[in-house]
PyMOL commands that place a pseudoatom at each C-alpha (Angstrom):
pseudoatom trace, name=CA, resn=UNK, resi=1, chain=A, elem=C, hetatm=0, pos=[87.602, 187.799, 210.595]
pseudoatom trace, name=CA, resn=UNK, resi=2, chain=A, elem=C, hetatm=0, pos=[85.930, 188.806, 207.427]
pseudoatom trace, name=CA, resn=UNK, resi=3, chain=A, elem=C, hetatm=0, pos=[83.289, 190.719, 208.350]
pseudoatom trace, name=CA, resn=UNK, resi=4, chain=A, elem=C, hetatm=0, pos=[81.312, 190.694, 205.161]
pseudoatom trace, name=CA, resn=UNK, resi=5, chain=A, elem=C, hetatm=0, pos=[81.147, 186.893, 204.542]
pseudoatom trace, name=CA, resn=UNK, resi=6, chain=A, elem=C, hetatm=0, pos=[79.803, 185.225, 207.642]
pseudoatom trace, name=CA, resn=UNK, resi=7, chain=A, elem=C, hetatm=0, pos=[78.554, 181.270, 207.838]
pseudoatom trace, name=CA, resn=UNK, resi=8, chain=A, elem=C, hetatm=0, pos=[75.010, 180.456, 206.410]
pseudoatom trace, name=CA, resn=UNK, resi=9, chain=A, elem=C, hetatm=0, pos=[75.834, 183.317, 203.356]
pseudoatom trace, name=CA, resn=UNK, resi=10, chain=A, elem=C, hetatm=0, pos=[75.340, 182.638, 200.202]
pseudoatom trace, name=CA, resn=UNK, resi=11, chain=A, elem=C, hetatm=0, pos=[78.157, 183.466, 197.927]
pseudoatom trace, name=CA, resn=UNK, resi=12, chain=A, elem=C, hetatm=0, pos=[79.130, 183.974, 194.499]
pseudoatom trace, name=CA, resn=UNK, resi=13, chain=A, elem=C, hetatm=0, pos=[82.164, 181.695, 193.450]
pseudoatom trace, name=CA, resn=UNK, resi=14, chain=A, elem=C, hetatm=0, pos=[85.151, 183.919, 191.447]
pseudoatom trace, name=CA, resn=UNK, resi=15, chain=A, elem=C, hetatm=0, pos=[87.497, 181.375, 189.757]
pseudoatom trace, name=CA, resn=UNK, resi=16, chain=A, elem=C, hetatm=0, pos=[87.193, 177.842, 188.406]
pseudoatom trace, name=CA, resn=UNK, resi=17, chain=A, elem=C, hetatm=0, pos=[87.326, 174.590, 190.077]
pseudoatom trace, name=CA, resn=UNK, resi=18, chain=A, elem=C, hetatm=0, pos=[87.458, 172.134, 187.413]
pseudoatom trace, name=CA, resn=UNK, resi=19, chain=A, elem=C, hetatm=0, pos=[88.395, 169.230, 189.966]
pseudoatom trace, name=CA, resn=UNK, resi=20, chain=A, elem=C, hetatm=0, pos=[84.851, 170.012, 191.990]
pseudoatom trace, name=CA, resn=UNK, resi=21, chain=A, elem=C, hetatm=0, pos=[82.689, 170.495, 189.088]
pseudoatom trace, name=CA, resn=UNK, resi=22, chain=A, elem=C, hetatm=0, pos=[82.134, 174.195, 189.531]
pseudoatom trace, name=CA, resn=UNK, resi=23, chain=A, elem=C, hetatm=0, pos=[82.630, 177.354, 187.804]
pseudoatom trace, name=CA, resn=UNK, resi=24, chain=A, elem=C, hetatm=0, pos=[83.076, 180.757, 188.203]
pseudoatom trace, name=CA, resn=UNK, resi=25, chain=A, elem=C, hetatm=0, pos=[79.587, 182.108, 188.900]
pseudoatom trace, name=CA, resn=UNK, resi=26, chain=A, elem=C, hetatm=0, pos=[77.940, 179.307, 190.858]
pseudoatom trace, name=CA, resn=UNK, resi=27, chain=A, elem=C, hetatm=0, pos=[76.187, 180.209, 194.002]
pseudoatom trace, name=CA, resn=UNK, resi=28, chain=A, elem=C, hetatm=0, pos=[77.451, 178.271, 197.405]
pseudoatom trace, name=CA, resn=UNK, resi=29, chain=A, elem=C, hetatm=0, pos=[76.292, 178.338, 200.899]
pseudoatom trace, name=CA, resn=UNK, resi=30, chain=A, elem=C, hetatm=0, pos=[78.763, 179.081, 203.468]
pseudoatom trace, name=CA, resn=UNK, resi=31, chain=A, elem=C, hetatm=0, pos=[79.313, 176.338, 206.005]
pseudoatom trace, name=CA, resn=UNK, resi=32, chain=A, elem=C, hetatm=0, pos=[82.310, 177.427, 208.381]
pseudoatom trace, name=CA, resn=UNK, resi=33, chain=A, elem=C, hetatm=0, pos=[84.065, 180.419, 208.363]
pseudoatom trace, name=CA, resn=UNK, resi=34, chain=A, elem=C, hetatm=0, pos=[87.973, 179.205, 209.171]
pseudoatom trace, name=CA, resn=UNK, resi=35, chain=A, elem=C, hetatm=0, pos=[89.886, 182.340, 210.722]
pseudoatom trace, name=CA, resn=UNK, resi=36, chain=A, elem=C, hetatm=0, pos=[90.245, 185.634, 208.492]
pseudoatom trace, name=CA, resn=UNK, resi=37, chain=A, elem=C, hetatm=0, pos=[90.941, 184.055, 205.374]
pseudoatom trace, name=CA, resn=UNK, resi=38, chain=A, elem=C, hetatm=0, pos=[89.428, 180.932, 204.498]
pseudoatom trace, name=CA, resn=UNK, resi=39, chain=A, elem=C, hetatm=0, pos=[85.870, 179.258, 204.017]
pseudoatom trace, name=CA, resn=UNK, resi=40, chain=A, elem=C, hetatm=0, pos=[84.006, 176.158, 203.707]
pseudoatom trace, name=CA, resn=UNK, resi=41, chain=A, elem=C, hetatm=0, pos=[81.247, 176.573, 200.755]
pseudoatom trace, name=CA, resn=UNK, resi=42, chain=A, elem=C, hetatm=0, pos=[78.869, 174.266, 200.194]
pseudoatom trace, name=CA, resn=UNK, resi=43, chain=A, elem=C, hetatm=0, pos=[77.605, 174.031, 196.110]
pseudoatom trace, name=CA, resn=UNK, resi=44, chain=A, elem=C, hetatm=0, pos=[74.623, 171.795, 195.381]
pseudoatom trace, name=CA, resn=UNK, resi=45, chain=A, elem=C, hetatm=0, pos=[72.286, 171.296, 192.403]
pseudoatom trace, name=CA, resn=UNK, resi=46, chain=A, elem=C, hetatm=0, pos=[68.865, 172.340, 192.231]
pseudoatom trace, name=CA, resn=UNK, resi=47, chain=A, elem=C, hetatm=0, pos=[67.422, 169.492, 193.589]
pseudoatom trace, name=CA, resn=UNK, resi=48, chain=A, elem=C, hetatm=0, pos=[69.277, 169.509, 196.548]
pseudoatom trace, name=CA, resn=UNK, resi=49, chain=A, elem=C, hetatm=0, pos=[72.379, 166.951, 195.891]
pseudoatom trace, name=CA, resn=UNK, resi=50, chain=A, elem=C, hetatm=0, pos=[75.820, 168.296, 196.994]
pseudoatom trace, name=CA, resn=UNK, resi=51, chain=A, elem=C, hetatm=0, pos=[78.071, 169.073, 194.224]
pseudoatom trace, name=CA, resn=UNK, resi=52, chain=A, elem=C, hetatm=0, pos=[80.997, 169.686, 196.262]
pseudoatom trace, name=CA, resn=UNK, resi=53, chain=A, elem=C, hetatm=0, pos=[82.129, 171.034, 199.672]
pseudoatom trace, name=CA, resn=UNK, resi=54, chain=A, elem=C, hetatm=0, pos=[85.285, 173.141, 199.344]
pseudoatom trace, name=CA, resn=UNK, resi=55, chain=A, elem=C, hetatm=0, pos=[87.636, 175.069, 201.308]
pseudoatom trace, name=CA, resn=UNK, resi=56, chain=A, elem=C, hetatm=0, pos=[88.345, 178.319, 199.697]
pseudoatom trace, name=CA, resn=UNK, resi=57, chain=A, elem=C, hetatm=0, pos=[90.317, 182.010, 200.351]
pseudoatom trace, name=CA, resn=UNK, resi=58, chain=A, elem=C, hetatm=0, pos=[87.962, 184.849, 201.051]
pseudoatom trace, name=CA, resn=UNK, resi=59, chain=A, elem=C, hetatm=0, pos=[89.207, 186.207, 197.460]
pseudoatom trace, name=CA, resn=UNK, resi=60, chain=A, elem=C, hetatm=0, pos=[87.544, 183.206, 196.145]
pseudoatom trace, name=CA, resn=UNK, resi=61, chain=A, elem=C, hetatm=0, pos=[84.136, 184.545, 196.559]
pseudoatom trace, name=CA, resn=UNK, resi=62, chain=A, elem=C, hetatm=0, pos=[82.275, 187.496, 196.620]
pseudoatom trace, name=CA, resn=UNK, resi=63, chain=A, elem=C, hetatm=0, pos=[78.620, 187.996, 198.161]
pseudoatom trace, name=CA, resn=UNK, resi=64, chain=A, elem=C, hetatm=0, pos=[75.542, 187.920, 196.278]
pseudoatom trace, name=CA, resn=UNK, resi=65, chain=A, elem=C, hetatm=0, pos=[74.420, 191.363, 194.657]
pseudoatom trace, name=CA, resn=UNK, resi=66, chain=A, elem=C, hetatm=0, pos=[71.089, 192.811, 194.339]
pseudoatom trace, name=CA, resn=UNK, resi=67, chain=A, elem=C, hetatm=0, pos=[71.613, 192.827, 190.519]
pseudoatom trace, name=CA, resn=UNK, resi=68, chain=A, elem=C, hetatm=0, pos=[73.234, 189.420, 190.069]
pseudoatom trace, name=CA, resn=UNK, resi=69, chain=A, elem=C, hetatm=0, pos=[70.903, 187.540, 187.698]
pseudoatom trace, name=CA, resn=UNK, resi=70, chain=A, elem=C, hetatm=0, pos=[70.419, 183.561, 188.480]
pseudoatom trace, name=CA, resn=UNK, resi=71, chain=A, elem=C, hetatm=0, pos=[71.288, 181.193, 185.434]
pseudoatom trace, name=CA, resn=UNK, resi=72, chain=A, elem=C, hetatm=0, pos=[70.896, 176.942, 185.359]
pseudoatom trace, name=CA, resn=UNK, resi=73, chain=A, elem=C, hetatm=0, pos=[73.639, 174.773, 184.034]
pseudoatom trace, name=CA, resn=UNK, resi=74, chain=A, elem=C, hetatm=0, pos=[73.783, 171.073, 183.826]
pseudoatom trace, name=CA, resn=UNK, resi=75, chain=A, elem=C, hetatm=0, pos=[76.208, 170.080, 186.660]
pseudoatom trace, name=CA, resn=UNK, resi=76, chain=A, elem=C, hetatm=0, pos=[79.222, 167.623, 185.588]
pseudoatom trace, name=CA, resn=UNK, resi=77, chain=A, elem=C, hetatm=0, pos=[79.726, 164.064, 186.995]
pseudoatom trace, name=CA, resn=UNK, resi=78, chain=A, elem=C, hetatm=0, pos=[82.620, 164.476, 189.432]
pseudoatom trace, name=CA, resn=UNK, resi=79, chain=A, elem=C, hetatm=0, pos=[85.394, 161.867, 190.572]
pseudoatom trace, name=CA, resn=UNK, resi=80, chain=A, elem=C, hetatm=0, pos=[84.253, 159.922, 193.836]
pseudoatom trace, name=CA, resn=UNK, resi=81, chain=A, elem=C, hetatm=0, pos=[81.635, 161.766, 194.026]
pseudoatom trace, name=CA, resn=UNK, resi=82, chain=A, elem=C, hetatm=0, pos=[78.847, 159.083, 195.229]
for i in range(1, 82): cmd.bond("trace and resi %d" % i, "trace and resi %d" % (i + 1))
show_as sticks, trace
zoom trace
């Protein structure tokens, strides 16, 4: 198991994911931690609504950093979302 990332973390997304909204940077809360290699992240806005819940690789994310500076973007309408 990764031994760095455990559920209730919050994490640092690495890549892209154009079909949940999200981009490389935004900050997710870990939800499950599935086996060595694999995650469910939670993203939401700032007031609280889930963007998305996704299942991503370990190499996905990265943990938080003490010098990691927070930013505020407007979050896009996704697809079925409700």
């Amino acid at each position: 198991m990764n031994d760095t990332i455990r559920e209730l973390d919050t994490v640092v997304l690495t890549r892209d994911v154009p079909e949940a909204g999200l981009r490389a940077g935004d900050l997710g809360a870990v939800v499950h931690v599935h086996g060595e290699d694999a995650l469910e992240v939670e993203f939401v806005t700032a007031s609280g609504r889930t963007q998305a819940v996704q299942t991503l690789s370990t190499s996905d994310v990265r943990a938080i950093r003490e010098d990691d500076l927070l930013s505020v973007r407007t979050a896009p309408a996704v697809r079925g979302a409700a």
